[in-house]
C-alpha positions as CSV (number, residue, x, y, z in Angstrom):
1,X,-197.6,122.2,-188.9
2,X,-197.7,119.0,-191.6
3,X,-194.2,117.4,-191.2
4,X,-193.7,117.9,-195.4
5,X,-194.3,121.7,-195.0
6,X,-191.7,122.0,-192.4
7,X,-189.5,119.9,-194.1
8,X,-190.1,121.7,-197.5
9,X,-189.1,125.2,-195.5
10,X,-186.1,124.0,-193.9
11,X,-184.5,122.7,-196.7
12,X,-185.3,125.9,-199.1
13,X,-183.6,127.9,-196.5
14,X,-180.5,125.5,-196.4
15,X,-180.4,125.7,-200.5
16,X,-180.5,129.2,-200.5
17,X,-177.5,129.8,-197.6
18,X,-175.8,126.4,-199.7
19,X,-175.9,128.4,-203.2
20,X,-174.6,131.7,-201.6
21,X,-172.0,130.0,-200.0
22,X,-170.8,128.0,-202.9
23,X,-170.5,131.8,-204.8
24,X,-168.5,132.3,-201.8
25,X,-166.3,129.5,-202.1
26,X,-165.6,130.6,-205.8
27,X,-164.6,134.3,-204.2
28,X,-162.0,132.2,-202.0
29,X,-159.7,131.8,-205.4
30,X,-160.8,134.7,-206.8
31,X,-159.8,136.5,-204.0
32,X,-156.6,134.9,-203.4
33,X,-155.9,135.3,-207.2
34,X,-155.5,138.9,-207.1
35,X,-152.7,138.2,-204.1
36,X,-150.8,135.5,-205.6
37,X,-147.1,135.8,-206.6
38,X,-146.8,135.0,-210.4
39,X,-144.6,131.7,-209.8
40,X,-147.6,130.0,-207.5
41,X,-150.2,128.5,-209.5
42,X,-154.0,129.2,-208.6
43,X,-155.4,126.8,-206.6
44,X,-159.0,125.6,-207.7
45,X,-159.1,121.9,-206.6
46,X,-159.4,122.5,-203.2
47,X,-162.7,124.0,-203.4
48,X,-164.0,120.3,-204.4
49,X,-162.2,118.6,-202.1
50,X,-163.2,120.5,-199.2
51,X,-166.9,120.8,-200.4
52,X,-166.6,116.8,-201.2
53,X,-167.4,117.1,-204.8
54,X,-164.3,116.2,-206.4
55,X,-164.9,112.3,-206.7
56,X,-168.4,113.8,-209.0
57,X,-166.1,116.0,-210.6
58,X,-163.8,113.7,-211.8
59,X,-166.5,111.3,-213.1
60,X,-167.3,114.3,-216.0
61,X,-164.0,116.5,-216.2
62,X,-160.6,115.3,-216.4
63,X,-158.4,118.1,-215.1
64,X,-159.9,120.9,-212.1
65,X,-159.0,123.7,-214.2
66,X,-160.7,127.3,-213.5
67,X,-162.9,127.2,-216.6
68,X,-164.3,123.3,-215.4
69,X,-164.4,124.0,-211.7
70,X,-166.6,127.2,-212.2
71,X,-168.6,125.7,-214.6
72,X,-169.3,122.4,-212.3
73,X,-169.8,124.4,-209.0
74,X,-172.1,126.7,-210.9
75,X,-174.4,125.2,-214.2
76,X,-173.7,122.1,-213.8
77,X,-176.8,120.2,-213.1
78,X,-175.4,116.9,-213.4
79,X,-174.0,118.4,-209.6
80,X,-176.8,118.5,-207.5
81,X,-175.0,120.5,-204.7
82,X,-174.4,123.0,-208.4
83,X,-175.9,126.7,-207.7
84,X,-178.4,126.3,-210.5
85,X,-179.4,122.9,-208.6
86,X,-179.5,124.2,-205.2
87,X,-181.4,127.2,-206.7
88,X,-183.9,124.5,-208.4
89,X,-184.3,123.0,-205.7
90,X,-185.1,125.9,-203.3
91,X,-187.5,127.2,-205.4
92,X,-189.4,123.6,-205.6
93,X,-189.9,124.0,-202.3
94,X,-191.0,127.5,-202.2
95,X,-193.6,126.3,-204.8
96,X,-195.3,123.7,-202.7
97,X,-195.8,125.8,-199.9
98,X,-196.7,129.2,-201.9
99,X,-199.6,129.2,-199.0
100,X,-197.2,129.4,-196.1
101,X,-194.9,131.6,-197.0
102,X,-194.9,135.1,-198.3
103,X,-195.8,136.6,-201.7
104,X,-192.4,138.6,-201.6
105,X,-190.4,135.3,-200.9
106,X,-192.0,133.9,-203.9
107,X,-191.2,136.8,-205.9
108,X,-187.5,136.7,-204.5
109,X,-187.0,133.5,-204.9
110,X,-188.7,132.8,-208.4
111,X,-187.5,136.0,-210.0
112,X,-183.7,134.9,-208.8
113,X,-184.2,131.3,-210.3
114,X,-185.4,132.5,-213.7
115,X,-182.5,135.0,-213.7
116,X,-179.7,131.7,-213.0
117,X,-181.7,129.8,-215.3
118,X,-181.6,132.4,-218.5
119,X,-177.9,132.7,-217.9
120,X,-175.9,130.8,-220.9
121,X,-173.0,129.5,-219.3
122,X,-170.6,129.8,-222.3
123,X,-170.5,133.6,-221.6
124,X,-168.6,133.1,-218.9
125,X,-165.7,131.0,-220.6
126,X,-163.4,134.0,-220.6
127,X,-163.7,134.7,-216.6
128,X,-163.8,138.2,-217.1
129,X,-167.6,139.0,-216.0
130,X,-167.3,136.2,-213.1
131,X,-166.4,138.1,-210.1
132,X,-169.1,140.6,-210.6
133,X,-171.7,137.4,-211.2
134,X,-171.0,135.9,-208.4
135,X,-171.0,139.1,-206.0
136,X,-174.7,139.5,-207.7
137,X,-175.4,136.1,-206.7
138,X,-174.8,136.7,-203.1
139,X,-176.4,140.1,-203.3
140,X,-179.9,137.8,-204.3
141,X,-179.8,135.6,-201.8
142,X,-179.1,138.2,-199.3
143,X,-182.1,139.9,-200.5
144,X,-184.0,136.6,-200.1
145,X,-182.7,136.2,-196.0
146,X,-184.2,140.0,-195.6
147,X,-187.5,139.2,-197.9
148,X,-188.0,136.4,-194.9
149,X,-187.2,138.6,-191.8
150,X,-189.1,141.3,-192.7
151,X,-192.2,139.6,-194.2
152,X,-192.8,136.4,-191.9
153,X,-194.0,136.0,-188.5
154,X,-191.9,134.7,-185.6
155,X,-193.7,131.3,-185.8
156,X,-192.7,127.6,-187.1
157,X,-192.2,128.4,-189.8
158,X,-189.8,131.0,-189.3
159,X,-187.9,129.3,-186.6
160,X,-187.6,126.0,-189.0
161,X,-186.7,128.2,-192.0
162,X,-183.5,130.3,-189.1
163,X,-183.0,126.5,-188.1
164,X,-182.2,125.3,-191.8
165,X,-180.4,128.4,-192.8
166,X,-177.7,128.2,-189.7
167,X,-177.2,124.7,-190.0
168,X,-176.0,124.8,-193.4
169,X,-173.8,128.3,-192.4
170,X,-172.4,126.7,-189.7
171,X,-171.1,123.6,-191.9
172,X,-170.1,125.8,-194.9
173,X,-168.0,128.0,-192.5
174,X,-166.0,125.1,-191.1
175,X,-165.4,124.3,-195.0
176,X,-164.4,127.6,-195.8
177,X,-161.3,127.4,-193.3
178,X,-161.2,123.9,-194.2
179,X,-160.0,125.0,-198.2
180,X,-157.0,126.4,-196.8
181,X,-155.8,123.3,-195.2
182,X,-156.0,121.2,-198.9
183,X,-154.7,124.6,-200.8
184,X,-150.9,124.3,-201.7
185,X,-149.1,121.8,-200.0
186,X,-149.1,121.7,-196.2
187,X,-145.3,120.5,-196.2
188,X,-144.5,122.6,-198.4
189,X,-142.9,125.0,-195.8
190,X,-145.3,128.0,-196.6
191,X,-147.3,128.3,-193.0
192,X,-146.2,131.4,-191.2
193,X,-145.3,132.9,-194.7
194,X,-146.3,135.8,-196.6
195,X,-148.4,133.9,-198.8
196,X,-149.9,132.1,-195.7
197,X,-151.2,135.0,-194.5
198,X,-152.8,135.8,-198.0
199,X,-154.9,132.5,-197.8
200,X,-156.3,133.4,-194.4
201,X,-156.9,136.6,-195.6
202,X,-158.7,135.6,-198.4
203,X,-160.7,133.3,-196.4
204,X,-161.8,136.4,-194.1
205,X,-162.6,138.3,-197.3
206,X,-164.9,135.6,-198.7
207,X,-167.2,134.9,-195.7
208,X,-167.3,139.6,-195.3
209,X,-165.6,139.1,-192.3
210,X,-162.3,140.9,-193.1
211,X,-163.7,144.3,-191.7
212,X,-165.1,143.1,-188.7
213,X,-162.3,140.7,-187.9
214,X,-160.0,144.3,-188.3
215,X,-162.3,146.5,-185.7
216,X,-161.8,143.7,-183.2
217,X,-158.0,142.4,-183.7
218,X,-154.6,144.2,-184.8
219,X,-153.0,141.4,-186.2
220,X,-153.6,139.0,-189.3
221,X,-152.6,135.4,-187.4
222,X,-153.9,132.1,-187.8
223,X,-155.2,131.8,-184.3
224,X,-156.8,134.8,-184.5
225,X,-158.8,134.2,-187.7
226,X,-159.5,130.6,-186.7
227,X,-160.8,132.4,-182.8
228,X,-163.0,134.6,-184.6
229,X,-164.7,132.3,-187.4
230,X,-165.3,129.5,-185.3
231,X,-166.0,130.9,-181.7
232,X,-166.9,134.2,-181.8
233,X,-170.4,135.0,-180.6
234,X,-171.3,138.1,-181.9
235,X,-170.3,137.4,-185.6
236,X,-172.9,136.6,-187.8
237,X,-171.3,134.1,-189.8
238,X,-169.3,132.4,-187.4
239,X,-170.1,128.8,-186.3
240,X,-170.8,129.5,-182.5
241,X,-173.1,132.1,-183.5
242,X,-175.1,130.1,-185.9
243,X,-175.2,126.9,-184.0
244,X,-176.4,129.1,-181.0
245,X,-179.0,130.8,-183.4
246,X,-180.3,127.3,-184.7
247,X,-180.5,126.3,-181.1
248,X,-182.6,128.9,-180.2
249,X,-185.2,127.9,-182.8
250,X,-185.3,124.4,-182.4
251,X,-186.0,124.8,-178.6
252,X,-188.7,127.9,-179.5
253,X,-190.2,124.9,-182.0
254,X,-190.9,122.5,-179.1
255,X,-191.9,125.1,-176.7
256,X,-188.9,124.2,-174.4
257,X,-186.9,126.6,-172.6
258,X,-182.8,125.8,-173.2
259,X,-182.1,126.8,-169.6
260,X,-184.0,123.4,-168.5
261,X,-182.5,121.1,-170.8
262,X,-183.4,119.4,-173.7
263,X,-186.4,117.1,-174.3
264,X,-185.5,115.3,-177.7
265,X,-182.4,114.0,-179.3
266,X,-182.3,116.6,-181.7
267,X,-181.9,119.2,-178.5
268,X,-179.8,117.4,-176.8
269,X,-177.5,117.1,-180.2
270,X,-177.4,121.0,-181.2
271,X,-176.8,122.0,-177.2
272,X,-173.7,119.6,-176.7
273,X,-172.1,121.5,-179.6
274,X,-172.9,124.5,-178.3
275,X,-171.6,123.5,-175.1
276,X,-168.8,122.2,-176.4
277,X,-168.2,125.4,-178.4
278,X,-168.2,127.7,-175.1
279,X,-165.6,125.5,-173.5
280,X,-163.0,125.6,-176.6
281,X,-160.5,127.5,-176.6
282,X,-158.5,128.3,-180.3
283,X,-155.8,126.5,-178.4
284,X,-157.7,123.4,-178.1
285,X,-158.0,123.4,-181.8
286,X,-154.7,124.0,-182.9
287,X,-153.8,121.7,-180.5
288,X,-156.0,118.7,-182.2
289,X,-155.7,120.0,-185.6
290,X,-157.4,122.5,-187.3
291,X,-158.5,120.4,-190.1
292,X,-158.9,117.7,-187.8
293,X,-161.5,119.4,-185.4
294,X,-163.5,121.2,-188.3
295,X,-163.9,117.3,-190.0
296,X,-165.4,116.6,-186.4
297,X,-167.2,119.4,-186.1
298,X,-169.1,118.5,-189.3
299,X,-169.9,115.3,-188.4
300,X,-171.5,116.3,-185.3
301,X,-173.3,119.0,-187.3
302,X,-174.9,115.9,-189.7
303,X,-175.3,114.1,-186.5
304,X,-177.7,117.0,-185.8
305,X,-179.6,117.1,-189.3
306,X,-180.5,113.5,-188.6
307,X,-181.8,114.0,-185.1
308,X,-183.9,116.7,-186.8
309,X,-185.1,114.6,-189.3
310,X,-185.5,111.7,-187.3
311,X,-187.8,114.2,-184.6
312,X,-189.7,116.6,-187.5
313,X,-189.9,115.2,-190.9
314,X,-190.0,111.4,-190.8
315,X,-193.0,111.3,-188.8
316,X,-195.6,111.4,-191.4
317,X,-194.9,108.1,-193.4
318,X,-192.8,106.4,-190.8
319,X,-189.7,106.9,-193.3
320,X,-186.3,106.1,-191.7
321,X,-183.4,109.3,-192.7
322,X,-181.5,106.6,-194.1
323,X,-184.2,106.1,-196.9
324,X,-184.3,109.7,-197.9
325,X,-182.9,110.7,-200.7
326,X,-178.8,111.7,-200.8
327,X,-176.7,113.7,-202.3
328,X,-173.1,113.2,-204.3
329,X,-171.2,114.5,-200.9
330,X,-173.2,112.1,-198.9
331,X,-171.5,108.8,-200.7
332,X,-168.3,109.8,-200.1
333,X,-166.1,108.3,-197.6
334,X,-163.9,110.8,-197.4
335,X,-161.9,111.9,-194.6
336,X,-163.2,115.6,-195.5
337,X,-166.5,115.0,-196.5
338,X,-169.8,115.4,-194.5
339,X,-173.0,113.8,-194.9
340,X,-175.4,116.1,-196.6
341,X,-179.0,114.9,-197.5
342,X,-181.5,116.2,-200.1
343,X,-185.1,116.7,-198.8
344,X,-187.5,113.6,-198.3
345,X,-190.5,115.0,-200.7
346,X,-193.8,113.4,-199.3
């Protein structure tokens, strides 16, 4: 497989989980809106900090109210990690290898661009159809991840389109419980409250983890939530299960069996977190700091997309990751932010 068309398929996967997860992000407040006490202001400026977009943010908005935020997060396309950017970007992708993939994923994918792209943002000033957008949103490209498993064979292809798509899960999870750190003031005496408990609740309800998370524990804690959305195995949105699931296709890429070790840096990169993964304990987190390990955790997870790059898609013109186009989250030297990268277009 050309290096360009297995680049071009990885990152349409990872703009298609980005712009469903940035709808989620948007459920987080809307969620925890419903649950707030009427003195507590909503709180929509986490959301940027914790996705890294707030220094892009402020450049074009002067206060993070709910009107701007929505607006930036969602039709901005001066944003390019935006949902009607990602969603651009996906389907330019899609369009340069229409011969690879499948007529339905075309069809998905185009049909769910021109949908975004009719949309006239200044509808949604008033906030009242929002919700309900956003849940459709999610519904599309949920529609799009079952277009691809049940029209595409268990190739390259595939396994570089799972690869790209739990990648970008696994990092948007971490920032998910990542937005309740930066929401409300962590001194402000409100852990182990009442309305504690509604931000990790709302957290739960954003990534459709709530019911799930109930059929397996009794109570609502922190270090139960935090157990179940970062080491759980079975969940399908949790980060050991999609950082096991992206191992398994990058080793089924290069023919290698995981049980006998890696045999590139990209391997070796995606197993030591995985390893690392089995061997935590909630615990261990807590103890260095939940905000603290997730900020690690998704710099090992870039450490990872580089190793990829550096072993798939900079091989045809010799082009070094650093060259490759970057996004507004990977300029900021935040202690938050990650490093994400646009695709390198041959």
């Amino acid at each position: 497989m050309l290096s360009r068309v297995a680049n071009s398929i990885y990152w349409m996967n990872r703009y298609i989980e980005r712009v469903e997860n940035y709808a989620r992000f948007v459920g987080v407040n809307f969620n925890l809106a419903l649950d707030l006490p009427p003195d507590v202001d909503e709180q929509w400026e986490p959301l940027l900090i914790a996705t890294a977009d707030h220094y892009l943010f402020y450049k074009y908005y002067e206060k993070p109210t709910k009107e701007d935020v929505i607006h930036f997060l969602t039709f901005d396309k001066r944003n390019p990690n935006s949902i009607i950017s990602c969603l651009y970007e996906a389907r330019e992708n899609a369009r340069t290898i229409r011969e690879t993939i499948s007529k339905e994923m075309w069809e998905s994918i185009n049909t769910f661009y021109l949908s975004i792209r009719s949309t006239n943002p200044d509808n949604f000033r008033n906030m009242d159809h929002m919700q309900s957008y956003f849940t459709d949103i999610r519904k599309s490209c949920q529609l799009f991840h079952g277009v691809v498993d049940s029209s595409i064979t268990r190739n390259e292809a595939w396994h570089f389109g799972r690869l790209g798509r739990h990648i970008e899960r696994a990092d948007k999870c971490s920032r998910f419980l990542d937005v309740k750190y930066f929401t409300l003031l962590q001194d402000s005496g409100t852990s182990g409250s009442t309305l504690d408990l509604m931000l990790w609740t709302a957290v739960l309800k954003s990534v459709s983890a709530y019911n799930m998370y109930r059929q397996t524990h009794r109570a609502l804690t922190p270090m139960n939530i935090v157990a179940f959305l970062i080491l759980d195995k079975l969940f399908p949105r949790s980060i050991a299960y999609c950082v096991r699931q992206a191992e398994l296709s990058l080793y089924a890429i290069a023919g290698s069996i995981p049980e006998r070790g890696h045999t590139n840096p990209a391997e070796r990169a995606l197993s030591k977190i995985r390893t690392e993964l089995e061997f935590t304990d909630v615990e261990d987190v807590f103890k260095m700091g939940l905000h603290e390990y997730l900020d690690k955790f998704q710099t090992k997870n870039n450490e990872v997309d580089n190793a990829i790059f550096d072993m798939y898609f900079g091989l045809e013109k010799g082009q070094s990751h650093s060259q490759s186009q970057s996004q507004s989250q990977g300029q900021i030297q935040s202690q938050s932010a990650s490093h994400f990268k646009t695709q390198w277009m041959n």
